[in-house]
C-alpha positions as CSV (number, residue, x, y, z in Angstrom):
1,X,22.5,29.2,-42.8
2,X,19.8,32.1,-43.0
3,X,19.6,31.3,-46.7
4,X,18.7,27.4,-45.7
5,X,16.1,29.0,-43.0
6,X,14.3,30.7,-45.2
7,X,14.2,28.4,-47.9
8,X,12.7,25.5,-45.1
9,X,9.9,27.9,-43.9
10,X,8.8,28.8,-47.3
11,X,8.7,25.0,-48.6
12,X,6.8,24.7,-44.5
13,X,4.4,27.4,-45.5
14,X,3.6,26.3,-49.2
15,X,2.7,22.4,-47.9
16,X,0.4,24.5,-45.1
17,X,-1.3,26.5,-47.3
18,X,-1.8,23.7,-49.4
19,X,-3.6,21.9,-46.7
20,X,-5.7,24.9,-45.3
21,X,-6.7,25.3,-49.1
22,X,-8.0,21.6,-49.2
23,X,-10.0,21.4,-46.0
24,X,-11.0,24.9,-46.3
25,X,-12.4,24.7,-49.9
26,X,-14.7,22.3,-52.0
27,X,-13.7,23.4,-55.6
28,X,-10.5,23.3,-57.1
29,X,-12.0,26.3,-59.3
30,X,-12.5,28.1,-56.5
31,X,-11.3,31.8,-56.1
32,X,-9.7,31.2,-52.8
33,X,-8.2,28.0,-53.8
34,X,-6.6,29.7,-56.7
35,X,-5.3,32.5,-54.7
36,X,-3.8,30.0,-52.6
37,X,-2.0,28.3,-55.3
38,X,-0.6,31.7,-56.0
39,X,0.8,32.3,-52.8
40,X,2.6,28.6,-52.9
41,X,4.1,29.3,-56.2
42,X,5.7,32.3,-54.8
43,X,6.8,30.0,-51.8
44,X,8.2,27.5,-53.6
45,X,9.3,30.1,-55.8
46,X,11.6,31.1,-52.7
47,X,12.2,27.4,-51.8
48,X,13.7,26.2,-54.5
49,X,15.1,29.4,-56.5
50,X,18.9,28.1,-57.3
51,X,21.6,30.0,-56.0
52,X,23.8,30.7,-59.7
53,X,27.2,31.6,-59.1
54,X,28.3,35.3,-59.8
55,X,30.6,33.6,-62.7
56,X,28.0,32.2,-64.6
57,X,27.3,33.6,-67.8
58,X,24.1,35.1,-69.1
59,X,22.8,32.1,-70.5
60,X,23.2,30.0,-67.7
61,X,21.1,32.2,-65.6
62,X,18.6,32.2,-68.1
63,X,18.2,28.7,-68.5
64,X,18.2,28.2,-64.9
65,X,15.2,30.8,-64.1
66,X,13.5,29.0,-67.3
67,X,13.6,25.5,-65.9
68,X,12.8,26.8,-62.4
69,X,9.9,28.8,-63.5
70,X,8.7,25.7,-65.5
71,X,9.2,23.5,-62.7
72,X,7.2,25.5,-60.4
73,X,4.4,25.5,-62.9
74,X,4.1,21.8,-63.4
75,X,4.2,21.3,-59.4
76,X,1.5,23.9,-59.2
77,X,-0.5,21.9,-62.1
78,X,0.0,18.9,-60.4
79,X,-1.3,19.7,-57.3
80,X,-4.4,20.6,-59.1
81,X,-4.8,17.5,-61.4
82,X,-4.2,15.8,-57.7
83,X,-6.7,17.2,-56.1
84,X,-9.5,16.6,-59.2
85,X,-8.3,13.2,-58.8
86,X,-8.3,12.6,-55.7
87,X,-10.2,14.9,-53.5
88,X,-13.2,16.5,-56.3
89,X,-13.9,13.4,-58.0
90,X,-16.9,12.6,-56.2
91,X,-18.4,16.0,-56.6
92,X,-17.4,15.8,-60.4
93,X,-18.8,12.3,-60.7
94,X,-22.5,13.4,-59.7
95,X,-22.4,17.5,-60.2
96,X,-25.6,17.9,-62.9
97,X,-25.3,20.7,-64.8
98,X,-28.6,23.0,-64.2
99,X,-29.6,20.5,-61.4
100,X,-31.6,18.1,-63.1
101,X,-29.7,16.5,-65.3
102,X,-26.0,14.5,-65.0
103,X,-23.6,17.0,-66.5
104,X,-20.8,14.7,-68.2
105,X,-22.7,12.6,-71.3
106,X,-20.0,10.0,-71.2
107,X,-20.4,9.5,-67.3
108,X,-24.0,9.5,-68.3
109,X,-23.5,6.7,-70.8
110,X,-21.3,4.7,-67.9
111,X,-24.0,5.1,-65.1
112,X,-26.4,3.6,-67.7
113,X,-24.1,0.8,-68.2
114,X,-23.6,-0.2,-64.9
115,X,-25.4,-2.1,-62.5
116,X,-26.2,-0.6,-59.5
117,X,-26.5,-2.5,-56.4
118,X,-29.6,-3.0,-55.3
119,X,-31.7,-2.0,-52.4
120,X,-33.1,-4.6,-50.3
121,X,-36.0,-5.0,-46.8
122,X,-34.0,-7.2,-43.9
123,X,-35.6,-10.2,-45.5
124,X,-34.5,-9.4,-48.8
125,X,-37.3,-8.1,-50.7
126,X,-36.2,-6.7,-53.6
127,X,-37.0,-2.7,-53.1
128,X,-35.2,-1.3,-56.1
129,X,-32.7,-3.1,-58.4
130,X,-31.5,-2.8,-62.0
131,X,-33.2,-4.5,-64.8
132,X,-32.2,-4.5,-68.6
133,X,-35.5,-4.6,-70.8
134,X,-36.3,-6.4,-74.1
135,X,-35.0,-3.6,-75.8
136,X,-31.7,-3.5,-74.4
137,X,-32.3,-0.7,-72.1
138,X,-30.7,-0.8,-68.6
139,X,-33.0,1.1,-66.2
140,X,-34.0,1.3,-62.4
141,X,-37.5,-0.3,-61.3
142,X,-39.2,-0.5,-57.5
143,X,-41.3,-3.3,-57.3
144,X,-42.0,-3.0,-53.8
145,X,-44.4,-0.4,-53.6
146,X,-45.2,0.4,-50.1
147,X,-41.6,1.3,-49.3
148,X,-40.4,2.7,-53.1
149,X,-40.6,6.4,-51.6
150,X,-38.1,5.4,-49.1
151,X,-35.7,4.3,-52.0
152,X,-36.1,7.2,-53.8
153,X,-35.9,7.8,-57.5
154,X,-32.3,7.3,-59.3
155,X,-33.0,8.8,-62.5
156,X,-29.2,10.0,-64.5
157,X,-31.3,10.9,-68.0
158,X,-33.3,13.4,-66.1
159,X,-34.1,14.0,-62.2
160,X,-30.8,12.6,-60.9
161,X,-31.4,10.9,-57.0
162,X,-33.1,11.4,-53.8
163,X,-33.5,9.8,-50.7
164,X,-31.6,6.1,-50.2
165,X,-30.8,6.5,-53.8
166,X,-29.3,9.8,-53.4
167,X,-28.0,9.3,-49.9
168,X,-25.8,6.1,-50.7
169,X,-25.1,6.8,-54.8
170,X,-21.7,5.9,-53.8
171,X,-22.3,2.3,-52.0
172,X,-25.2,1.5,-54.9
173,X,-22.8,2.5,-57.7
174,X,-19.4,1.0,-56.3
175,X,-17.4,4.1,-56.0
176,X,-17.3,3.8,-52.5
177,X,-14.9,1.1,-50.7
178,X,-11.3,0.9,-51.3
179,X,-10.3,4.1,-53.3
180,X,-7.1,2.1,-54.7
181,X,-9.4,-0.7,-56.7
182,X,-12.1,2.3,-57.5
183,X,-9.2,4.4,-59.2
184,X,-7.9,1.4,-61.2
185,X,-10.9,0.2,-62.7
186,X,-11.6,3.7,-63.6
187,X,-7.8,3.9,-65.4
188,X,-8.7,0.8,-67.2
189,X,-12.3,2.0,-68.2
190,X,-13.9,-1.3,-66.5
191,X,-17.1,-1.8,-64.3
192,X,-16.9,-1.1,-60.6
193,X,-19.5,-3.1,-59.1
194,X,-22.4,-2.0,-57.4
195,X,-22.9,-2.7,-53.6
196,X,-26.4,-3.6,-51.9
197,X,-27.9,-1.6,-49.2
198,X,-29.9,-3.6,-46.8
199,X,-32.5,-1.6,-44.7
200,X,-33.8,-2.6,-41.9
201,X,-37.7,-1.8,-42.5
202,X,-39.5,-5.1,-42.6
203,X,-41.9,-5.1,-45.7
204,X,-44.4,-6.4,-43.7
205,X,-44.9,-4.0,-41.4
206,X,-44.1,-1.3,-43.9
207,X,-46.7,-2.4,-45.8
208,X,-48.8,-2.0,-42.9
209,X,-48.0,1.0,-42.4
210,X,-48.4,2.4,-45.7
211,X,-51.7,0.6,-45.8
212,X,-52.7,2.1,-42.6
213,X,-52.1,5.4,-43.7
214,X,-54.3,4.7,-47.1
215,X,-53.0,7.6,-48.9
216,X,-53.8,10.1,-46.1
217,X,-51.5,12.9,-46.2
218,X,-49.2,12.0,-43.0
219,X,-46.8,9.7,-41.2
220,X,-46.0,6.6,-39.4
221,X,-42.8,5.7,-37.9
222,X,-42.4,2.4,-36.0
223,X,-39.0,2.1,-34.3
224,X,-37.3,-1.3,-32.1
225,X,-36.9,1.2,-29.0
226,X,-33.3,-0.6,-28.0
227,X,-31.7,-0.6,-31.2
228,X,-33.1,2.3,-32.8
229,X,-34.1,0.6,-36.0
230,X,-36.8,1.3,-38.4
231,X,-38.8,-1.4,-38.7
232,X,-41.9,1.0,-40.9
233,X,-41.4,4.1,-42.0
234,X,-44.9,5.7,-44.0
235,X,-45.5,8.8,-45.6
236,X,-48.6,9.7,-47.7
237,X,-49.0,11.0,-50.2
238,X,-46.0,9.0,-52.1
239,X,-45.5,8.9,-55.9
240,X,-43.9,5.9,-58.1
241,X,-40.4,6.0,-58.5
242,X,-40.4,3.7,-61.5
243,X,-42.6,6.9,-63.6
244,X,-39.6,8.9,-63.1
245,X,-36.4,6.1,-63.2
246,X,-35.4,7.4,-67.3
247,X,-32.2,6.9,-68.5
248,X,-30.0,8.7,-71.6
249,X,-30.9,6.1,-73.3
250,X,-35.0,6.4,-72.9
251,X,-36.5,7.4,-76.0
252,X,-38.0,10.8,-76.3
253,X,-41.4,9.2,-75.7
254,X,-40.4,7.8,-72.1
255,X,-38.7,11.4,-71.2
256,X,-41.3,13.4,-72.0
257,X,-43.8,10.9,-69.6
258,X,-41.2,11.3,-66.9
259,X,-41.5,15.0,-67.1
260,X,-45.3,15.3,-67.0
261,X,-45.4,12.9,-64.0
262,X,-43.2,14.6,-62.3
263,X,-44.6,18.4,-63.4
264,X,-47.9,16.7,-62.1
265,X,-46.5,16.0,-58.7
266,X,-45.4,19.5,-58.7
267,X,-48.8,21.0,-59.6
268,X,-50.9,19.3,-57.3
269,X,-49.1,20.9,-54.2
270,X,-49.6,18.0,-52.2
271,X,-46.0,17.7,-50.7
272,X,-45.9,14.0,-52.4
273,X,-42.1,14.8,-52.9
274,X,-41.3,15.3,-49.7
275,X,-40.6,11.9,-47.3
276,X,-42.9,13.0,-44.1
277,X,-41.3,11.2,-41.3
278,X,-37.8,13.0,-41.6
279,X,-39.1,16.0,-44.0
280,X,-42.8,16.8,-42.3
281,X,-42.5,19.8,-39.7
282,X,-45.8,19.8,-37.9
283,X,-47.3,21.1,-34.4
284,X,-47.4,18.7,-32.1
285,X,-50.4,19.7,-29.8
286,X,-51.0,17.8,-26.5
287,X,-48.2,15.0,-27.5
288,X,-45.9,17.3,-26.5
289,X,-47.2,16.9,-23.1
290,X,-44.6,14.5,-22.5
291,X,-41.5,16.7,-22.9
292,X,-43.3,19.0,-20.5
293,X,-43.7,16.5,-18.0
294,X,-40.6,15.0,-18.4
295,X,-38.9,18.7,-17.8
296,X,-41.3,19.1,-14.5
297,X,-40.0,15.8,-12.8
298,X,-36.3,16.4,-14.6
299,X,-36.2,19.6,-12.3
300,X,-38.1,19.1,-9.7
301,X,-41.0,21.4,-10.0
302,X,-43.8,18.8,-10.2
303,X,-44.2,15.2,-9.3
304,X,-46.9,12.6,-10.7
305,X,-49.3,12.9,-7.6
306,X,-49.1,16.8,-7.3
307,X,-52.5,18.0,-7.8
308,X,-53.4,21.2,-10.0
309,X,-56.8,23.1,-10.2
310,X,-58.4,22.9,-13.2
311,X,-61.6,25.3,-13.0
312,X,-62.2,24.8,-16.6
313,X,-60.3,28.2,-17.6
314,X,-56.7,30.2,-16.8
315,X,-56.1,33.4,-17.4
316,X,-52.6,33.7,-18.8
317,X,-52.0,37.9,-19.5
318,X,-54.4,39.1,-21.9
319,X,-55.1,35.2,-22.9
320,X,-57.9,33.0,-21.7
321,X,-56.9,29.1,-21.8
322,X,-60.3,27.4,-22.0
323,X,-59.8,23.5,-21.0
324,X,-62.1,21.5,-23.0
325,X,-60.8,17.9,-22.0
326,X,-62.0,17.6,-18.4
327,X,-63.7,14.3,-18.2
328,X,-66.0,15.6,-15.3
329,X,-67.1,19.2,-15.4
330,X,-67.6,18.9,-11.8
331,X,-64.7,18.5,-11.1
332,X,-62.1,20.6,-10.1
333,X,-58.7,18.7,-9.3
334,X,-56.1,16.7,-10.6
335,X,-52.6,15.2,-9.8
336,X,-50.1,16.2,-12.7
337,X,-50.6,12.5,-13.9
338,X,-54.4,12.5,-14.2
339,X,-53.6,15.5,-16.1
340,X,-51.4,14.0,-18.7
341,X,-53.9,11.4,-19.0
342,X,-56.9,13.3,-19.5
343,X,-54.8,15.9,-21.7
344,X,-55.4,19.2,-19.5
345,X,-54.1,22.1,-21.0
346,X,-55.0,24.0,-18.3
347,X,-52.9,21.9,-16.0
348,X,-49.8,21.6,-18.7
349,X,-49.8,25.6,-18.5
350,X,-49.5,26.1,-15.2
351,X,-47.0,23.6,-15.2
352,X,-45.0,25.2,-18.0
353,X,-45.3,28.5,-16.2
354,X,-43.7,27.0,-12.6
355,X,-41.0,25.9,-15.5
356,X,-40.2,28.6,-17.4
357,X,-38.2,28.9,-20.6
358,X,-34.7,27.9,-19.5
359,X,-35.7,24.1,-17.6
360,X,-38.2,23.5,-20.5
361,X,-35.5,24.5,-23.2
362,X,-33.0,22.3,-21.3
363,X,-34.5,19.2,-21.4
364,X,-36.1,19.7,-24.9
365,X,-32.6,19.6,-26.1
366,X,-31.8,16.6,-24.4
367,X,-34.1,14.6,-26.6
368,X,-32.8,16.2,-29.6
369,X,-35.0,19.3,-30.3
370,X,-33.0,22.1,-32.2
371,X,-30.4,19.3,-33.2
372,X,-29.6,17.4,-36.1
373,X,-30.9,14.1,-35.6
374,X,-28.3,11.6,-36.9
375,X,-29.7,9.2,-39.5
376,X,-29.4,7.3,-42.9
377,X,-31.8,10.8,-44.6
378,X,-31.8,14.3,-43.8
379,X,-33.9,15.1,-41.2
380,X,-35.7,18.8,-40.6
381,X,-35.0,19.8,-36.7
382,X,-37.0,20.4,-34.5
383,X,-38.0,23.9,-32.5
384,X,-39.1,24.8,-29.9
385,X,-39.9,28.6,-31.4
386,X,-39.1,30.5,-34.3
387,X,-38.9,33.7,-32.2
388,X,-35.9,34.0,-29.9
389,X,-37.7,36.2,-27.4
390,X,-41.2,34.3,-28.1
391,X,-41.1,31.9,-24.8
392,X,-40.5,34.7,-22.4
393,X,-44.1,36.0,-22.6
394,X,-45.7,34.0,-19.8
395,X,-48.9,33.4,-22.4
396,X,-46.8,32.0,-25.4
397,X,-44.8,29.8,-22.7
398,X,-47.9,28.4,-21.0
399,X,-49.3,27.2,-24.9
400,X,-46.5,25.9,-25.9
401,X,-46.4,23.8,-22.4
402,X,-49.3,22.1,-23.7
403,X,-47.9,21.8,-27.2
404,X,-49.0,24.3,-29.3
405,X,-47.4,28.1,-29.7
406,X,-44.4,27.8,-32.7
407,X,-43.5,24.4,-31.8
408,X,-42.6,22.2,-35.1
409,X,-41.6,19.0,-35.0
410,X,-41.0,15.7,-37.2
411,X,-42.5,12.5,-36.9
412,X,-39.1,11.1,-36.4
413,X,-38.1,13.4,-33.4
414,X,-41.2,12.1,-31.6
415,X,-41.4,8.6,-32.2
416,X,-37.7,9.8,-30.6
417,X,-39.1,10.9,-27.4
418,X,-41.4,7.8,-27.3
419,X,-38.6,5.6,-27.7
420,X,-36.5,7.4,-25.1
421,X,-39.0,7.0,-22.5
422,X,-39.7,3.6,-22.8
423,X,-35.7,2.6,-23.2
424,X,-34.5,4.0,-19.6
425,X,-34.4,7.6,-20.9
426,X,-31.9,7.2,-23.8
427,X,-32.4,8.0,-26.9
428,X,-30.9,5.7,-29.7
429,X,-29.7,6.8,-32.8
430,X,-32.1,6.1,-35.7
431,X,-31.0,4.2,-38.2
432,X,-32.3,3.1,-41.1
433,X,-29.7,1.1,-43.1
434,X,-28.9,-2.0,-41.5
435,X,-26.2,-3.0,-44.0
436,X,-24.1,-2.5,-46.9
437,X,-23.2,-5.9,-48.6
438,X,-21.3,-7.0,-51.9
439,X,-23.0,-8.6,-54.6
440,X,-22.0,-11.3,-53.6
441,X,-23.5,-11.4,-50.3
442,X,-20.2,-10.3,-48.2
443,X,-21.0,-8.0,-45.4
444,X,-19.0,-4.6,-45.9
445,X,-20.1,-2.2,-43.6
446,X,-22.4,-3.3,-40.8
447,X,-24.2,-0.1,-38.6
448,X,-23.9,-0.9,-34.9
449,X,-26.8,0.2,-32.5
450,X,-25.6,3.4,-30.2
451,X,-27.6,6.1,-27.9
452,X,-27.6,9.4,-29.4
453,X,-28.4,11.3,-26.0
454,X,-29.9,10.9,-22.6
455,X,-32.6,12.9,-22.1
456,X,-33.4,12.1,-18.7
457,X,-32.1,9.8,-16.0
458,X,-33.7,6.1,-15.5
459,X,-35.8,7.2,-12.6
460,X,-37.1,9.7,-14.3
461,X,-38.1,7.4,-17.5
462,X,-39.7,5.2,-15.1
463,X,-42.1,7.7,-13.8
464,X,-42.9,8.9,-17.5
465,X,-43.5,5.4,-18.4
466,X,-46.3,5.1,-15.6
467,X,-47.7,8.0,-16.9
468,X,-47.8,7.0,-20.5
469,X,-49.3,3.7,-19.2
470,X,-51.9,5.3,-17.0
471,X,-52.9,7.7,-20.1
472,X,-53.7,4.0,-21.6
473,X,-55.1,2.2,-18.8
474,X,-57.2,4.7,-17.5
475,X,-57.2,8.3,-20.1
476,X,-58.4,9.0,-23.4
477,X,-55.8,6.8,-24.9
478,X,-57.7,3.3,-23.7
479,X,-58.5,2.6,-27.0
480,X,-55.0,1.4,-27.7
481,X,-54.8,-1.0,-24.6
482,X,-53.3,-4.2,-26.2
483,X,-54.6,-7.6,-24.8
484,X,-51.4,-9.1,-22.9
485,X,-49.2,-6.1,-23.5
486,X,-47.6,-3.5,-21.6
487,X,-48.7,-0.5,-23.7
488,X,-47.9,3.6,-22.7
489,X,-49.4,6.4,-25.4
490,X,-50.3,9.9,-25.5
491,X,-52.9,11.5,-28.5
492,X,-52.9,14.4,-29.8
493,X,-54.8,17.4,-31.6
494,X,-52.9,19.8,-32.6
495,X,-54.4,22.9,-33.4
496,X,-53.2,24.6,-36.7
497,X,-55.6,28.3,-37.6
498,X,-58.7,27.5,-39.0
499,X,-58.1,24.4,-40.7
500,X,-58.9,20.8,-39.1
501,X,-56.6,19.9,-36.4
502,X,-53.6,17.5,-36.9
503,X,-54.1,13.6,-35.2
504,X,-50.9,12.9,-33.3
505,X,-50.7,9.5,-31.6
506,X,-47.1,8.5,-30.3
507,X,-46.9,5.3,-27.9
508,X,-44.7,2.4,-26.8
509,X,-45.3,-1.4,-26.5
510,X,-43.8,-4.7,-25.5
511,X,-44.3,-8.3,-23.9
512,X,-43.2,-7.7,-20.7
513,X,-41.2,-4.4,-21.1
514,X,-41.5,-1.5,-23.9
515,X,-39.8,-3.4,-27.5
516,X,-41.4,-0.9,-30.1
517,X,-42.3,2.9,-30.1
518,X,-44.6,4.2,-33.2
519,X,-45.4,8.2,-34.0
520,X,-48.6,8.9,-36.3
521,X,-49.7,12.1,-38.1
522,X,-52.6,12.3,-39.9
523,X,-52.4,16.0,-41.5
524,X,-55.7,17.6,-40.6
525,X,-57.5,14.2,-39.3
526,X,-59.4,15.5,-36.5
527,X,-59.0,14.3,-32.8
528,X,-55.8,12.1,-32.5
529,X,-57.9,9.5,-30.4
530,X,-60.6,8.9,-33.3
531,X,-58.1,9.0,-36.2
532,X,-54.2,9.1,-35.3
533,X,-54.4,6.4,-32.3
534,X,-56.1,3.4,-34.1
535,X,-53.4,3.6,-36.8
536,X,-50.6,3.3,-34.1
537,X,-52.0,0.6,-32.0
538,X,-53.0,-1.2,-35.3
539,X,-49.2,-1.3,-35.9
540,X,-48.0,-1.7,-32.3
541,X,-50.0,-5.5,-32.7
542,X,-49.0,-6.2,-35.9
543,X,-45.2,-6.0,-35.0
544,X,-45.8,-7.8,-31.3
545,X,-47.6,-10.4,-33.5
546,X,-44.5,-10.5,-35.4
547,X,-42.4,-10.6,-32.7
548,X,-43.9,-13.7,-31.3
């Protein structure tokens, strides 16, 4: 009976230790892994060691320890082979070799080969597909310019993937989807068949956008604030997927083009790699303004008709805030939403001092600072500092109350906060796939709209939303006042050492409630009113027009 005990836990253990090593490890060449497999050798060892009979001659003992030993071995091989099979295979499938190019020549050959779904706009305009030219050569191509960046490059000869491309290599190529028909056409050395990804930008509003920005360095984001979708997401400066899509079959010509294209990119240290909206970390200057206010109300240290001094200067320690946005140097007060309007700093600091670190940090993480936002691309987070101890020096929390200090943020987290604001105080999860579809049109995997967070309560949003209308009805935003339109913005300059300020324009628009929320950057573009804000409104119409 102890025998039979002992023999149970050790076959208990080995199956344990087998599934610690698998969710505990990502290579089966990994030391840990293969110390594992050790140890449930060893246990099995002790599991399924035979008892031999004292009688037994020499030879049966041998023979008995032989196949026992032997047996152990293949199980241990087996598990191995299973998990390379089973649980590595995607890493094996697309692991490049010195992180450029595909490691295994005769997957190489077979991602050539295939077709790969395609990527599609909600109306399905073609944004990247596979083509086979005269020659015989099967290669990627973008023909829809304005949103190729978002697609990314797929390039197996040289670069490998990014973005979309990268992000959904498994739905495009047809590995993902039932692992049963995946494994089987891989046993019988057939085509699996690419699926097509179906975003939900729509390419005339991306086009827009991209136009918009006109090869600015920067970043628009235009959002439906209910559902969280993408409707137009820009970034500038971009570069053409198509001079990089090579394949191993590309003659030496082709490669060497790819490689001094993308070597160009490189050189010119103009970020034209790196997709702005989700990538882009940027102050935020007086946009910020809004998560400020929204903490105030939130905790009750401030209300929209308050009314702050404003003598044109604040004293903050050993730092002077000089307020250069009074609209009347005669004048002297202003309720807290005046001040949002009319972009007070010195206002926003005294309000971020009555705050203080803790209620400010609170409800900046509601929205999503410091978090990863969920979406379709990987996204930078948010901060509100890079120095743990930075907000509790009353100067460096009064500036950053007004949006500048070590605040970085991403076009996407504020086109965020604009959305939450004008959808009740929840924040919906971005999204920017809408679908994954067979090739032959069958819908496989449909995303469903959700709220990531609520930042604040309703009320709340309400009162923010009266302030973001009043900064357009009556502040410096009035330029983006929309005929017919319920409209709420906030500009911004964000100040950033002795270069030229960043434009920050983020804003929300509807017919009869908020529909759309938009974010624009313009790196280095001056005063967000004069540069950043006509891009956004200019976007805001064309989607309401759309809309109609």
């Amino acid at each position: 009976m102890t025998n039979w005990v002992i023999r149970s836990a050790a076959l208990l253990a080995a199956t344990l230790l087998a599934i610690y090593g698998v969710l505990r490890t990502t290579d089966r060449a990994q030391p840990l892994w293969l110390t594992l497999l050790v140890i449930i050798g060893l246990l099995w060892a002790i599991a399924l060691w035979p008892p031999i009979r004292r009688t037994a001659r020499r030879i049966e003992r041998s023979m008995l320890h032989v196949i026992t030993v032997l047996s152990i071995g293949f199980l241990l091989v087996g598990v191995q082979l299973a998990r390379v099979q089973a649980i590595d295979r995607e890493r094996i499938l697309s692991a490049p070799t010195n992180g450029a190019v595909v490691g295994d020549p005769r997957l190489s050959s077979a991602l050539v080969e295939a077709r790969r779904g395609r990527i599609l706009a909600r109306d399905g305009t073609v944004i990247a597909q596979t083509e086979r030219a005269a020659n015989g050569e099967i290669r990627r191509v973008y023909p829809f310019a304005p949103a190729a960046y978002l697609a990314g490059y797929y390039s197996p000869g040289l670069f490998g993937a990014t973005n979309i491309e990268q992000a959904y290599d498994a739905e495009l190529s047809g590995r993902a989807g039932i692992a049963w028909r995946a494994w089987l056409d891989g046993v019988l050395h057939r085509q699996t068949p690419g699926n097509d990804v179906v975003l939900t930008i729509d390419p005339a509003l991306q086009a827009k956008a991209d136009q918009l920005l006109g090869g600015r360095p920067g970043a628009i984001i235009l959002m439906d604030v209910h559902t969280g979708a993408i409707l137009a997401m820009a970034s500038a400066p971009s570069f053409d997927p198509n001079k990089l899509a090579v394949s191993t079959t590309s003659t030496q010509d082709e490669l060497d083009a790819a490689r001094a294209y993308f070597q160009s990119l490189q050189q010119a240290n103009a970020g034209a790699l790196v997709l702005r909206p989700t990538q882009g970390r940027y102050v935020p200057g007086s946009i910020f303004k809004t998560v400020t206010a929204a903490a105030a109300l939130e905790h009750h240290t401030a209300t929209l008709d308050r009314v702050y001094r404003d003598e044109g200067a604040l004293s903050v320690g050993d730092r002077v805030i000089i307020e250069q946005n009074r609209p009347d140097p005669n004048r002297v007060s202003y309720t807290m939403e005046e001040a949002y309007g009319y972009s007070l700093n010195v206002v926003f600091a005294q309000i971020g001092l009555e705050l203080g670190e803790a209620r400010l940090r609170e409800t900046a993480q509601k929205f999503g600072f410091g978090a990863p936002i969920p979406f379709d691309l990987p996204v930078a987070p948010s901060q509100l500092s890079s120095d743990p101890g930075y907000l509790g020096n009353p100067a460096a929390m009064a500036v950053t109350a007004f949006g500048q200090g070590q605040l970085l943020v991403t076009p996407l987290q504020m086109v965020l906060v604009a959305a939450a604001v004008a959808n009740n105080g929840q924040v919906p999860a971005p999204y920017l796939v809408d679908h994954i579809q067979a090739a032959n049109g069958a819908i496989i995997q449909q995303t469903q709209p959700k709220i990531w967070r609520q930042a604040v309560d309703p009320t709340i949003a309400s009162q923010l939303q009266e302030m973001m209308r009043w900064s357009v009805e009556h502040g410096y935003a009035h330029p983006a006042a929309i005929p017919g339109a319920i409209v709420g913005g906030k500009t911004g300059t964000a100040e950033v050492g002795n270069q030229p300020p960043h434009a920050w324009f983020i804003g929300f628009a509807g017919k009869g409630q908020p529909q759309y929320a938009v974010a624009v950057i313009v790196e280095h573009g001056g005063e967000g009113v004069q540069t950043a804000l006509p891009l956004g409104k200019a976007l805001l119409e064309a989607a309401l027009q759309r809309s109609q």
